[in-house]
FIDO-357613 format. One record per atom (N, C-alpha, C, O): residue in three letters; y, x, z. Coordinates in steps of 0.05 Angstrom, whole numbers, plus 5000, padded with zeros to 4 digits. Layout:
<sites>
ALAYXZ;...
</sites>
This chain:
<sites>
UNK866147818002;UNK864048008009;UNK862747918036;UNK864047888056;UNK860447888033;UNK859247858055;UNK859548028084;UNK860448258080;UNK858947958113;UNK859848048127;UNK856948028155;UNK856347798164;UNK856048178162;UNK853848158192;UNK856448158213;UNK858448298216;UNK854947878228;UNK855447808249;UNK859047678250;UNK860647588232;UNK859247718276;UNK862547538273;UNK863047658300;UNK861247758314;UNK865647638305;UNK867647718334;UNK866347618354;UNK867047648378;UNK863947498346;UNK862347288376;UNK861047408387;UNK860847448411;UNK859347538359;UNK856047678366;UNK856847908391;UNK859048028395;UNK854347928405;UNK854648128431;UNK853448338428;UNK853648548441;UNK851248288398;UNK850348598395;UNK849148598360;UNK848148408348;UNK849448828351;UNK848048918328;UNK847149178325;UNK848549378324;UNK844649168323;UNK843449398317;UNK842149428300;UNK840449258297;UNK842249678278;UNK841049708253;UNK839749938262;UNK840750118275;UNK836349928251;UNK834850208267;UNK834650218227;UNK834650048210;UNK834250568228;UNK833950718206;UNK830050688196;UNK828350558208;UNK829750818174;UNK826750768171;UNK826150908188;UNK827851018201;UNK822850968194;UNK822051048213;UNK821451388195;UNK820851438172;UNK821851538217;UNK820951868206;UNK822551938185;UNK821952158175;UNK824751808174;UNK827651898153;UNK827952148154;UNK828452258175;UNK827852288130;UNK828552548138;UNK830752538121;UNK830952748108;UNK832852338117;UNK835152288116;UNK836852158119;UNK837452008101;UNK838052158141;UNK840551878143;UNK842651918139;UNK843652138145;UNK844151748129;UNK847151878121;UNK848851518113;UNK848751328098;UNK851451658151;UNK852851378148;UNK854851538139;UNK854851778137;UNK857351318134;UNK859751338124;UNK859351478091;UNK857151538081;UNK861751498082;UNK862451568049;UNK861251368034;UNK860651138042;UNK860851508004;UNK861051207992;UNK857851097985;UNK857751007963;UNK855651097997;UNK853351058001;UNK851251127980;UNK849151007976;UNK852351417963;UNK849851497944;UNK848251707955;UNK846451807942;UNK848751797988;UNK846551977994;UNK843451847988;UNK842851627980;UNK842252027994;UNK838352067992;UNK838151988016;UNK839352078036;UNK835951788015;UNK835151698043;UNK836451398056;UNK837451238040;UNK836451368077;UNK837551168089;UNK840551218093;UNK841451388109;UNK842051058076;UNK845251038081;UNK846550738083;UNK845950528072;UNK848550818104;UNK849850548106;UNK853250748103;UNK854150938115;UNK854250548077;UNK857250718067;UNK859250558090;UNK858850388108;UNK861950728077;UNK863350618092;UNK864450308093;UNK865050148111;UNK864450288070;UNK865050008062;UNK862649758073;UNK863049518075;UNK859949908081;UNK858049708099;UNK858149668127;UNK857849468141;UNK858749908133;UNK859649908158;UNK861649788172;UNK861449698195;UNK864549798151;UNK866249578148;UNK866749308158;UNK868549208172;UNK864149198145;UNK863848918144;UNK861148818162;UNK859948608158;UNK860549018182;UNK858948938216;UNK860848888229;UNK862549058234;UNK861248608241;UNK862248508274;UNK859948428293;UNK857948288291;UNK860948578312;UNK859548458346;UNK861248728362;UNK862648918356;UNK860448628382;UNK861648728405;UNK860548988405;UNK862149178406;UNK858449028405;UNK855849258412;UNK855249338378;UNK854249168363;UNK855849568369;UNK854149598350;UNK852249798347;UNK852649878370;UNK851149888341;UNK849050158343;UNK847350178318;UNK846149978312;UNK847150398302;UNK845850418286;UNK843950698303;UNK844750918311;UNK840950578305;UNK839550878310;UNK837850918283;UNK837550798262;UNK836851188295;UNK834251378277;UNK832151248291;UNK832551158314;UNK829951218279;UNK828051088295;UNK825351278286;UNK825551398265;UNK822551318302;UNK820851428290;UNK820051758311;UNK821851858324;UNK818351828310;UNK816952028322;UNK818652288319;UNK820052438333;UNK817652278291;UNK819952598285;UNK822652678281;UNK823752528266;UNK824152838289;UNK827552838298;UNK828152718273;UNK826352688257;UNK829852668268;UNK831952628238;UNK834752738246;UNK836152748266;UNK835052798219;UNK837552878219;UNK840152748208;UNK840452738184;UNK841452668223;UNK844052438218;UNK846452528207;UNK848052658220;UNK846752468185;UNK849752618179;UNK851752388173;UNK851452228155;UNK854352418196;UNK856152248187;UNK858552348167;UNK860052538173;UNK858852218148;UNK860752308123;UNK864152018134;UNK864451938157;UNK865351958118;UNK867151908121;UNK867251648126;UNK866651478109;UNK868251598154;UNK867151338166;UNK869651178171;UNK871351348177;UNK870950928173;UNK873150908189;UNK872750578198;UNK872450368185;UNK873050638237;UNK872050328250;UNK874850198261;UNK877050318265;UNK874249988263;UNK877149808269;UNK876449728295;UNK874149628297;UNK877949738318;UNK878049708336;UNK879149438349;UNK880349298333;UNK879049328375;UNK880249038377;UNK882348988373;UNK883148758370;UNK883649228371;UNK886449278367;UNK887549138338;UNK889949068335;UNK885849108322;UNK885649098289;UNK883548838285;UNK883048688303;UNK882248818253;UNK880348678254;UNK877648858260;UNK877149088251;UNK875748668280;UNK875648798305;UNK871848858294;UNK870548678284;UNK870749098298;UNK868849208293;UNK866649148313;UNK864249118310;UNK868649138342;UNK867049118372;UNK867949298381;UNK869549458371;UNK866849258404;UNK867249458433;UNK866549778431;UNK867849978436;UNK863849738422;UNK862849968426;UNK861650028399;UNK860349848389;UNK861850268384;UNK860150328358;UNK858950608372;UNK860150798383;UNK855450548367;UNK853850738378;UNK852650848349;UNK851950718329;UNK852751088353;UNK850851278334;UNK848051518345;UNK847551758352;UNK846651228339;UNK842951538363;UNK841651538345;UNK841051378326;UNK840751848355;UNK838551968342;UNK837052158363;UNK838652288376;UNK834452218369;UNK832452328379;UNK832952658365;UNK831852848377;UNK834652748338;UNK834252858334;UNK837152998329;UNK838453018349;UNK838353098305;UNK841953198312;UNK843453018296;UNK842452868280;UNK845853048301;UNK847652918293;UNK849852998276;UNK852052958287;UNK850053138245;UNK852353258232;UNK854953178229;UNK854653008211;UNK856853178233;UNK859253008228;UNK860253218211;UNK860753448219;UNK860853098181;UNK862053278158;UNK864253108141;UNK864853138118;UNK865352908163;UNK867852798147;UNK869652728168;UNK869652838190;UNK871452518160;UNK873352408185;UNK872552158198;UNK872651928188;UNK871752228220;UNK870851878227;UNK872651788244;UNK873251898265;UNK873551598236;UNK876651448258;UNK875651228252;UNK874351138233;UNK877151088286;UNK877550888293;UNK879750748303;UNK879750718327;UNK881450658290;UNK883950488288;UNK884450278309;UNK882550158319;UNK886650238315;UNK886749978331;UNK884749958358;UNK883649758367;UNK884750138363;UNK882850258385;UNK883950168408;UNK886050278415;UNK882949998421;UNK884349898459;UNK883350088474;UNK882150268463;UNK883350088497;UNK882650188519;UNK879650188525;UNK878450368536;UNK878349958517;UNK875349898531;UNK874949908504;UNK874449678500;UNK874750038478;UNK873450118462;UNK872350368457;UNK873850568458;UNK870350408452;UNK868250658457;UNK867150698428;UNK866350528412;UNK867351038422;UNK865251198386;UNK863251218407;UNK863851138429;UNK861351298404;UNK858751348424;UNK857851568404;UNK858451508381;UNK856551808405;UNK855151948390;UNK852352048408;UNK852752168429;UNK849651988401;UNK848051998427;UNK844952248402;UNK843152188387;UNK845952498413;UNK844252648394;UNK841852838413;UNK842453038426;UNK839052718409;UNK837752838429;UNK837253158427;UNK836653298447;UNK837653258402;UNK838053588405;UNK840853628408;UNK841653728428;UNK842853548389;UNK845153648386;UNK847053498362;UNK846253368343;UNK849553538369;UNK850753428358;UNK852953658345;UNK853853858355;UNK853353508314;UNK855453868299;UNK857153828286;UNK856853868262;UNK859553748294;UNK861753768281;UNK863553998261;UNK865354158267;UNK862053938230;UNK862654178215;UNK865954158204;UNK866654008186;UNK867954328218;UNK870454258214;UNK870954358184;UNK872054188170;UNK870554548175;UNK870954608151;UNK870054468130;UNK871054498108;UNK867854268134;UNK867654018121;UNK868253808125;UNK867153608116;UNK870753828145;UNK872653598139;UNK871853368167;UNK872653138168;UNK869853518188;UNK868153368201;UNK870853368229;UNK871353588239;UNK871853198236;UNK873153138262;UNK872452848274;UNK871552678259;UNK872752788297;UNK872852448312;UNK875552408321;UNK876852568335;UNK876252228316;UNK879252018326;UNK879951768334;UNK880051578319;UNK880451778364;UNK881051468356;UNK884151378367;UNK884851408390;UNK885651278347;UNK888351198353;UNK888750868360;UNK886750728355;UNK890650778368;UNK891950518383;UNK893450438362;UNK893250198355;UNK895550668344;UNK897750528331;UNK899050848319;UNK900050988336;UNK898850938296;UNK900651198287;UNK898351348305;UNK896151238308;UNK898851608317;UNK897851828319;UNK896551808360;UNK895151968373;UNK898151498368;UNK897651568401;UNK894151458400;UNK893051278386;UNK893051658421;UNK889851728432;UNK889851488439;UNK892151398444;UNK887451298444;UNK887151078449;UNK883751058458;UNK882951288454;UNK881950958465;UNK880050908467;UNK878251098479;UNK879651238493;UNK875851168482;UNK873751298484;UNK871851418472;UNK869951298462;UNK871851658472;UNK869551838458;UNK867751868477;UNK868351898501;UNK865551878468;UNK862851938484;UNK860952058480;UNK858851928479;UNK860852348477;UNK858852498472;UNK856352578491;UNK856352678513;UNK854252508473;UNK852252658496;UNK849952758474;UNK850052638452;UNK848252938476;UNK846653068460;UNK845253288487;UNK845753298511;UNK843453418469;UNK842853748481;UNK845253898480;UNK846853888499;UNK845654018462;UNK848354148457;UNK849554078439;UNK848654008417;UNK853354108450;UNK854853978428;UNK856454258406;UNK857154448420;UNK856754278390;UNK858754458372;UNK860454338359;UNK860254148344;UNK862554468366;UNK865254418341;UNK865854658331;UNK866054838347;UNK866254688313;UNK867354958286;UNK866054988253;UNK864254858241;UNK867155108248;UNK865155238220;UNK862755218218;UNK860955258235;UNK862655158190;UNK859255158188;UNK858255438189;UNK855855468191;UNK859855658188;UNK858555918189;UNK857955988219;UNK856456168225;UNK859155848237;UNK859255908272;UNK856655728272;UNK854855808286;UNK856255478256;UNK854255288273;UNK852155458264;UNK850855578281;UNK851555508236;UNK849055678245;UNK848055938257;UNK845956058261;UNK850455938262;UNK849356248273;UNK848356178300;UNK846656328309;UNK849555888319;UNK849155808331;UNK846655728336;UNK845755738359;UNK845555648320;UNK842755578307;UNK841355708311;UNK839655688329;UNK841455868298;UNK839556178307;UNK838856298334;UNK836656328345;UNK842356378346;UNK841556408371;UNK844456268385;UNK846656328377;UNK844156118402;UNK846756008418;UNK848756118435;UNK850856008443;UNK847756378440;UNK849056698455;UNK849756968440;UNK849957198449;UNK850156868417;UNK850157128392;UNK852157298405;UNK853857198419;UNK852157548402;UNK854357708411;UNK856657718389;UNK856957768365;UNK857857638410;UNK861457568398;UNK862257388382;UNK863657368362;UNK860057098406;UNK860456828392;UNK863456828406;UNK865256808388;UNK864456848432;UNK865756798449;UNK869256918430;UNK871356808426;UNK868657098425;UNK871557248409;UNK871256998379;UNK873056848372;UNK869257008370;UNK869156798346;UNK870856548354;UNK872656458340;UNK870056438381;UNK869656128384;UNK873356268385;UNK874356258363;UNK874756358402;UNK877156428407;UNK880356488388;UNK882756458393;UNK878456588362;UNK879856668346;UNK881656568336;UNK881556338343;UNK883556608321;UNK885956378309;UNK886156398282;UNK886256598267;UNK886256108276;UNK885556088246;UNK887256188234;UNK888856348244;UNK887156078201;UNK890156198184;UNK891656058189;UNK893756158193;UNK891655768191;UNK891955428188;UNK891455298222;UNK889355288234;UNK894955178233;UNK893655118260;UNK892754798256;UNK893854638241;UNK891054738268;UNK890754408274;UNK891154408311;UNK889154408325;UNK893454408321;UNK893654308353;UNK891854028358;UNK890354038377;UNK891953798344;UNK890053618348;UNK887353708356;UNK886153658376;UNK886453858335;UNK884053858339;UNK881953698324;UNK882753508310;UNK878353748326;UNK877053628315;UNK876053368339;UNK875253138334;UNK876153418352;UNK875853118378;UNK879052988392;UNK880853138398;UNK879052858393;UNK881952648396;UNK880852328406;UNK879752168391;UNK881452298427;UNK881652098440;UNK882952018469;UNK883352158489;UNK883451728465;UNK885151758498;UNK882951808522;UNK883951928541;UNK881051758523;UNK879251908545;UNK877052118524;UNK877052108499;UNK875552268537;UNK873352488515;UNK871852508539;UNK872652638559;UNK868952338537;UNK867252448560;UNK864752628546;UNK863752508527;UNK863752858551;UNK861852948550;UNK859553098567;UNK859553268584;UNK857452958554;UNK855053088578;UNK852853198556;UNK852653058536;UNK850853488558;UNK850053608552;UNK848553868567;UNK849253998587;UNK846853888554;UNK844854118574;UNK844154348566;UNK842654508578;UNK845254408543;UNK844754748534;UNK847754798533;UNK848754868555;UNK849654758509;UNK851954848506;UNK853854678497;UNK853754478482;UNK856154788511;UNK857954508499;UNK860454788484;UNK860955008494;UNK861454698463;UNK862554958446;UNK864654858432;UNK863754668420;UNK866354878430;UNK869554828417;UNK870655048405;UNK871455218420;UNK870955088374;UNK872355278357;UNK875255288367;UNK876455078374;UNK876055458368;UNK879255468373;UNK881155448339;UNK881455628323;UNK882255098337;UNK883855158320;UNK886855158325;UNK888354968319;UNK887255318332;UNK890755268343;UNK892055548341;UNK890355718339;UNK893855628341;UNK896055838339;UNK896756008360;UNK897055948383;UNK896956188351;UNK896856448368;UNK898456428397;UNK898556588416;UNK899556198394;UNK902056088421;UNK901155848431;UNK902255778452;UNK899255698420;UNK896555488432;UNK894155448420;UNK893555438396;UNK892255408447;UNK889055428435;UNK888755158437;UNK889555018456;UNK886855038409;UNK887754818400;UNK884454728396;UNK882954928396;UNK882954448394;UNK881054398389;UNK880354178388;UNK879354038370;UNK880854118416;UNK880253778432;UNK883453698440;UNK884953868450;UNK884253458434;UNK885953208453;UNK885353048468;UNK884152838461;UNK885953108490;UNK884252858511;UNK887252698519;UNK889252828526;UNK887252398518;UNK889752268526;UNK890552268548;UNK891452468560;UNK890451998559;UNK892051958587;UNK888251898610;UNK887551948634;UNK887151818590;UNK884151788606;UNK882852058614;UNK881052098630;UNK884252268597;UNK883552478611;UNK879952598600;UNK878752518580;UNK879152758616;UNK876252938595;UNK875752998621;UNK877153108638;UNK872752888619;UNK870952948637;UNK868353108626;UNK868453058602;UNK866553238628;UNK864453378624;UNK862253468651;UNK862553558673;UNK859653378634;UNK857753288651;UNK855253608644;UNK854553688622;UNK854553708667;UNK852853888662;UNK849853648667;UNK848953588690;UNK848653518636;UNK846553398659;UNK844353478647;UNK843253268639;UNK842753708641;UNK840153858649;UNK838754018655;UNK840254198647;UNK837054128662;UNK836654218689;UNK836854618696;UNK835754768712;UNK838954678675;UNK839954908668;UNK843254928676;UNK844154698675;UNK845155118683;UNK847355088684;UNK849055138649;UNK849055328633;UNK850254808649;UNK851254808618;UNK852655068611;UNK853555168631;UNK853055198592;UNK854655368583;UNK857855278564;UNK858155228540;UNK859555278581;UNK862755098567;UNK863155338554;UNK862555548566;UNK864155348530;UNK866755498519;UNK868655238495;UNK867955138474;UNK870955208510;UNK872255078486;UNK875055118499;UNK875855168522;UNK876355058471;UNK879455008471;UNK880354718462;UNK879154538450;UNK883354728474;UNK883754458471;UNK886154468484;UNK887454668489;UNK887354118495;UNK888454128514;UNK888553858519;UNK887153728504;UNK890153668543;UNK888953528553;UNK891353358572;UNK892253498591;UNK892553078568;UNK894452918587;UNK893653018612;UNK891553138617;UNK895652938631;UNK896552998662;UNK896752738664;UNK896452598644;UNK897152618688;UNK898352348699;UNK899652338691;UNK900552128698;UNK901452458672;UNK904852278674;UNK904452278641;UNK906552298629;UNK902452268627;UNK902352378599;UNK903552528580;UNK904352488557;UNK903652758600;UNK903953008585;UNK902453258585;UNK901853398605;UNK901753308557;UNK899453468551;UNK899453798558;UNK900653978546;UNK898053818577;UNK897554128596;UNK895754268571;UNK893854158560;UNK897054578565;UNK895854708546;UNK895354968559;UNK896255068580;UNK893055098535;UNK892555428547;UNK892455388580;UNK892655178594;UNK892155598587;UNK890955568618;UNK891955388642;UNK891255418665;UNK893955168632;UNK893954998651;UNK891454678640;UNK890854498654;UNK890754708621;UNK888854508610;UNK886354498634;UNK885354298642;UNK885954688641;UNK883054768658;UNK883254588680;UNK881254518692;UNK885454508688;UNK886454428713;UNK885853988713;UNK885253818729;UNK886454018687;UNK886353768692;UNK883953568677;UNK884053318674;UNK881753768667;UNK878753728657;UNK877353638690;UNK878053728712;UNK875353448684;UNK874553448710;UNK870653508703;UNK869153398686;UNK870253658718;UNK867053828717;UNK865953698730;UNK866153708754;UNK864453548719;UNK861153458742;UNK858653508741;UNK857153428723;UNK857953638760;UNK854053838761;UNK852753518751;UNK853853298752;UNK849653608739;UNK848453388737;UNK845553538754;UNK845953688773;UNK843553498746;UNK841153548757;UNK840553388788;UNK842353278800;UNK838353418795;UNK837353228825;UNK838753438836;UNK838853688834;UNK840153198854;UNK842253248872;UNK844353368864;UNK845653498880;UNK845053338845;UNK848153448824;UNK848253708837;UNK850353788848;UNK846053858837;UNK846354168839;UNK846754278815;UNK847754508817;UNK846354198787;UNK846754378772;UNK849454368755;UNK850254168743;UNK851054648755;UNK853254648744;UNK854354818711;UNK854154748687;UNK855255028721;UNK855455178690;UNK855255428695;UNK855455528717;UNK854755568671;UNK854855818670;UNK857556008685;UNK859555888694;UNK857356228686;UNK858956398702;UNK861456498684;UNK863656608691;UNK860456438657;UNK862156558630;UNK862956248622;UNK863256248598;UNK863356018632;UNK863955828618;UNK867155848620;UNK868255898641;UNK868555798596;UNK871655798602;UNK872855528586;UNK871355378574;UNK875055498587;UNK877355308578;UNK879755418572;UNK881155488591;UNK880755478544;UNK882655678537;UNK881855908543;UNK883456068553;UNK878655988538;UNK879256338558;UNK878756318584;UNK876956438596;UNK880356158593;UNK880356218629;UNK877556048649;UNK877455818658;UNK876256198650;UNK873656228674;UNK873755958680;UNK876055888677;UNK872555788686;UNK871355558708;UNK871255618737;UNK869755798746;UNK872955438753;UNK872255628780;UNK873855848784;UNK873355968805;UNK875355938770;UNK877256158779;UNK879556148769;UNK880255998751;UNK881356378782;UNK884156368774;UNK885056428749;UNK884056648744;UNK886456358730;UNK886056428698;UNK888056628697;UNK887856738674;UNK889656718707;UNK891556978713;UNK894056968719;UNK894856818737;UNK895657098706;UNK897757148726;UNK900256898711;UNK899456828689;UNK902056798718;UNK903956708703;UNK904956918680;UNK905457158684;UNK905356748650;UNK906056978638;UNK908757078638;UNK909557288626;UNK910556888655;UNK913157008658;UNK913257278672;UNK915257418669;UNK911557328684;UNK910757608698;UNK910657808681;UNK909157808662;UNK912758068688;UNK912658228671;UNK910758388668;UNK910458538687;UNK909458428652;UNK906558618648;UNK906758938635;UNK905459068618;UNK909358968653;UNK908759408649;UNK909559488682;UNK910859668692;UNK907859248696;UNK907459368722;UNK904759378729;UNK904359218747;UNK902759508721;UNK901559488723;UNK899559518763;UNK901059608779;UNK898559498766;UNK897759688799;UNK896959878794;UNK897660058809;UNK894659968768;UNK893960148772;UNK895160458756;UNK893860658750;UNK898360378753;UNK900060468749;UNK902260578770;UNK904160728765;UNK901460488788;UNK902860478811;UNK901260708824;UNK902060938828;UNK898960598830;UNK896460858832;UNK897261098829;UNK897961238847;UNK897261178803;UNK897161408786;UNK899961478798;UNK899561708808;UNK902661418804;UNK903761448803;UNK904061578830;UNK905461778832;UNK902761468851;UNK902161608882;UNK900861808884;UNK901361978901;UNK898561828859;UNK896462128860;UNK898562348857;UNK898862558870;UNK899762228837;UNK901962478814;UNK903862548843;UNK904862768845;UNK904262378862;UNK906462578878;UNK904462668903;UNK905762818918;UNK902362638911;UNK900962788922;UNK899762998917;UNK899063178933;UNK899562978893;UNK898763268868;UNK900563418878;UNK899763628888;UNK902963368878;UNK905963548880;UNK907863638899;UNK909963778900;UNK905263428924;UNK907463528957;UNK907463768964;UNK909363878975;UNK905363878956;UNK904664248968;UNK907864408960;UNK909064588972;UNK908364268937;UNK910364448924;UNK913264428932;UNK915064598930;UNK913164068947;UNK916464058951;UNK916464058988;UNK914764089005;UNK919363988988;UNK920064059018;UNK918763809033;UNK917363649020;UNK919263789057;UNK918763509080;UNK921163369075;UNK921363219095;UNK923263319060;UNK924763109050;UNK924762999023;UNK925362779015;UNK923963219009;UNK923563128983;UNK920362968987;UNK920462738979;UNK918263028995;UNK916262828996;UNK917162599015;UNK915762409010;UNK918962539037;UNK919662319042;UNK920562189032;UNK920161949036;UNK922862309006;UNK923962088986;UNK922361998960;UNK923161808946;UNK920362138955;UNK918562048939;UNK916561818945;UNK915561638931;UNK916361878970;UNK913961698986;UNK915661398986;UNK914361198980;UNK918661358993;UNK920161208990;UNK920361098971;UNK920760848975;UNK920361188944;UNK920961078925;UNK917960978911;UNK918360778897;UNK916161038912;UNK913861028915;UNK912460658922;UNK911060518908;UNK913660608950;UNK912860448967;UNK914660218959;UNK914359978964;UNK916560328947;UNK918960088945;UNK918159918911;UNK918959708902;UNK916360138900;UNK915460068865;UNK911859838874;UNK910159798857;UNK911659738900;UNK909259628914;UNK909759508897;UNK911759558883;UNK907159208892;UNK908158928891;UNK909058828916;UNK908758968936;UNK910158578917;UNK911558558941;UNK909158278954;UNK909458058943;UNK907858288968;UNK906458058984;UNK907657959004;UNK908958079021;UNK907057709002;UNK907157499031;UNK904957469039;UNK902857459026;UNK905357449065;UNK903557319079;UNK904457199105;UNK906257239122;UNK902557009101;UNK903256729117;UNK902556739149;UNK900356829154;UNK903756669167;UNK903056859198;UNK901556619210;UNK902956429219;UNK898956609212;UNK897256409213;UNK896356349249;UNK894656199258;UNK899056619274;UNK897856579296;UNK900556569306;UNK902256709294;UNK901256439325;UNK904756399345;UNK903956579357;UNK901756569368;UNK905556779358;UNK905557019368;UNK907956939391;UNK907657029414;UNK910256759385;UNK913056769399;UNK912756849427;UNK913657039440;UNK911156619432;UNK910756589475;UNK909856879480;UNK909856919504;UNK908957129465;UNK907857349472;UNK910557589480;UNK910457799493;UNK913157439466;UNK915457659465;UNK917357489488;UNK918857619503;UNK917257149491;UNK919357099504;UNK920257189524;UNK918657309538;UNK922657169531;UNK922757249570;UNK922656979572;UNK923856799559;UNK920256979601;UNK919856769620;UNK920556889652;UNK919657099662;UNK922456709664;UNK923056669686;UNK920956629709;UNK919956419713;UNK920456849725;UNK918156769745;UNK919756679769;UNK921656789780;UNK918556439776;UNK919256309798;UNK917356349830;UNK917756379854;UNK915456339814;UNK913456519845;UNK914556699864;UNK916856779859;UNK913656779884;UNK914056999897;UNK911957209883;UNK910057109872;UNK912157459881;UNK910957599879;UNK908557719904;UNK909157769927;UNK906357739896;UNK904557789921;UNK903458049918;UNK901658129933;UNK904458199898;UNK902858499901;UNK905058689871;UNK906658639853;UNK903958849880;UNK905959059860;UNK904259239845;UNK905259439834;UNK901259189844;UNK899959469828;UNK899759679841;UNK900059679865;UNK899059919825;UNK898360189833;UNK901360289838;UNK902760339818;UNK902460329863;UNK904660559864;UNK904360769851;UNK906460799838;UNK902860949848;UNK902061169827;UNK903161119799;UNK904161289785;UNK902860939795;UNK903360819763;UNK906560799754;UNK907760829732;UNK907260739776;UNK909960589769;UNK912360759766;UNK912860929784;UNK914460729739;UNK916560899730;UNK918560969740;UNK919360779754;UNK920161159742;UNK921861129754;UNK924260929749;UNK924360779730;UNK926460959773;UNK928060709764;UNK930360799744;UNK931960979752;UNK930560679720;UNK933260769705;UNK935360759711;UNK935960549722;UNK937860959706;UNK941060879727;UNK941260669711;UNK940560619688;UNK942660529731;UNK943560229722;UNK942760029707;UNK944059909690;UNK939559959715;UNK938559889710;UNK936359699735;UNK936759769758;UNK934659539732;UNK932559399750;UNK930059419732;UNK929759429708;UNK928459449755;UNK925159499751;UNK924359269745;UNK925659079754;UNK921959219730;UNK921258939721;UNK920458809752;UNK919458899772;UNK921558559743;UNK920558449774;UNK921758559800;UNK920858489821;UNK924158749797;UNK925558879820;UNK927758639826;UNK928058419818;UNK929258809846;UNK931958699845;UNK934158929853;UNK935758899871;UNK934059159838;UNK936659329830;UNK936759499843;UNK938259689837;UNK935059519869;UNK935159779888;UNK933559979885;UNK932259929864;UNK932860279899;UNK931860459889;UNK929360419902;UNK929360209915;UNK926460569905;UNK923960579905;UNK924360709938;UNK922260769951;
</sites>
C-alpha cells in the first residue's frame, strides 16, 4: 500500500476543498464530502502533519475514529494538526500510540471545538498500555466536552440555566479517565472552556492530565468562563482529585498585557478559581456556626428566667461549643513584660500626688524598702 512521505519529510499538509461543507477524517472513509479514513491517515509520514479546512466559509470538521502512531511506534511525526476556521466535532476515539514526550494531537477550531462523548468522541494519547504520554493541544473559541444533548443546548445559549448542575452531574456509568487524556493537556480559548463530569459520586472525572501537567490559557479579549472536571499529576506523579486538582492546573490571563482572566463562576471540581474550595472533608459537618448562633439566641431568650449562675454556666458551655481559632502573634510583645534592671541613677520621681502607698513588706518601684 502506498504511503505519503517517509520518517524524513519535515512537513505534510493536506488542505480540504475549498468552502466543504463537509469534512470528515478518521473511520472508514464513506462520509459525504471530503474524507480522509483512518486507514489514509495511517499511511502519512513527516514530522509535521496538518490536515486544514480551507476556504472563506466555516466548515465543519468531524473527526470519527482516528488512530496516530507516535515516534514511539511506526512513526506518524511529531506533530498531527487538525484546523479549521470553523468547528471541530470529535464523535469517535482518536488515539495516539507510542506517543513520546515531544509528540503533539493539535486540534485548532476557530469557533469551537465538541467533543460528543456519547458518541464515542474522546482524545488519548498513550506511551505504552494506559500511561499519558505526549501532548494535547487545544485551542478554538470555545471548547465542550459532554453529551450531545449538553452541546446543543450549549449552542443555543452557552449560560443556560442549570448548565453548571448539568455539567456536574454523575453519570450512571463512571469513566475516571475521562474524554481528554494526555501526559501534558494545554488549552486556550475565549468564550468557554466546559468539561462534562464523568466520574462517580466519590470522584469528578473528565480530563487526565499526566506528569506535564494542564495549563489553560484565557486568550480573548473577554474573561474565559472554566467549568470542568477532571483531575490531574503532581510532581511526584500522583494524580490530585476533586478539590485538590485546582491546585495543580496552572491559569494564564491572555489579552494585551495578560489582563484578561476568567469568569467569577469558573470552577474545577466545583471549587471556584481563586478561592478556597472548602473545608477538609474530614471535618465534621453537624457543627455548623450558624448553629452555634442559634444556640446563643436560645439562652439569651432564657436569661430573664434563670438565676446569675445558671446564665454563667450556660454562657460557659456556650463559648466552650466556639470553633477553636489560632492566631498567629505577628508583634514581640516580650521586652514589654520583662523585668529590666535600671542601672542609672534616678533623676526625678513624678507627681508626689500620684504615688501609692507603700505595701507592708514590700518596695516601691524604683524604691529601696523604706517608708515615704
Amino acid at each position: 500500500t502506498a504511503a505519503l512521505g517517509t520518517a524524513a519529510t519535515s512537513q505534510v499538509t493536506l488542505n480540504a476543498a475549498s468552502n466543504a461543507t463537509a469534512i470528515t477524517i478518521g473511520g472508514d472513509g464513506t462520509a459525504s464530502g471530503y474524507a480522509l479514513s483512518n486507514a489514509e491517515a495511517g499511511r502519512i509520514r513527516g514530522r509535521a502533519i496538518t490536515v486544514a479546512a480551507q476556504g472563506t466559509q466555516p466548515a465543519v470538521m468531524t473527526v470519527q475514529a482516528l488512530t496516530l502512531a507516535g515516534t514511539g511506534a511506526a512513526t506518524n511525526g511529531n506533530s498531527f494538526t487538525l484546523r479549521t476556521p470553523g468547528r471541530i466535532r470529535v464523535e469517535g476515539a482518536v488515539v495516539m500510540t507510542g506517543a513520546g514526550a515531544g509528540d503533539t494531537l493539535r486540534l485548532n477550531g476557530g469557533q469551537r471545538i465538541e467533543v460528543a462523548t456519547d458518541r464515542g468522541g474522546r482524545i488519548g494519547l498513550t506511551s505504552s498500555g494506559d500511561t499519558l504520554a505526549g501532548r494535547l493541544d487545544l485551542a478554538a473559541g470555545s471548547i465542550w466536552v459532554g453529551s450531545s444533548d449538553l452541546i446543543t443546548q450549549l449552542a443555543q445559549n452557552a449560560s443556560f440555566t442549570g448548565r453548571d448542575a448539568l455539567l456536574a452531574a454523575v453519570p450512571a456509568s463512571a469513566d475516571l479517565v475521562g474524554a481528554l487524556a494526555a501526559g501534558q493537556i494545554s488549552v486556550a480559548a475565549q468564550g468557554s472552556f466546559l468539561v462534562q463530569n464523568s466520574g462517580s459520586a466519590a470522584q469528578n472525572a473528565g480530563f487526565s492530565a499526566g506528569s506535564g501537567g494542564m495549563r489553560i490559557t484565557a486568550s480573548g479579549s473577554t474573561p474565559l468562563d472554566v467549568v470542568i472536571n477532571g483531575r490531574a499529576m503532581d510532581s511526584t506523579g500522583t494524580f490530585q482529585i476533586n478539590r485538590n486538582t485546582i491546585d495543580v492546573i496552572s491559569f494564564v490571563s491572555g489579552g494585551e498585557g495578560n489582563t484578561i482572566g476568567f469568569t467569577a463562576s469558573s470552577t474545577v471540581n466545583t471549587c471556584t478559581i481563586g478561592r478556597l474550595c472548602g473545608l477538609d472533608p474530614e471535618e465534621p459537618a453537624d457543627r455548623p456556626i450558624i448553629a452555634i448562633i442559634n444556640n446563643v439566641a436560645e439562652i439569651a431568650k432564657d436569661a430573664q428566667s434563670d438565676t446569675e449562675e445558671e446564665q454563667e454556666e450556660a454562657a460557659l458551655e456556650a463559648a466552650e461549643n466556639l470553633p477553636q481559632m489560632r492566631i498567629s502573634r505577628l508583634i514581640d510583645l516580650s521586652s514589654t513584660f520583662d523585668d529590666v534592671t535600671i542601672t542609672d541613677p534616678v533623676t526625678g520621681g513624678g507627681n508626689p500626688a500620684l504615688w501609692m502607698d507603700q505595701q507592708p513588706g514590700g518596695s516601691g518601684i524604683g524604691g529601696t524598702g523604706g517608708s515615704r
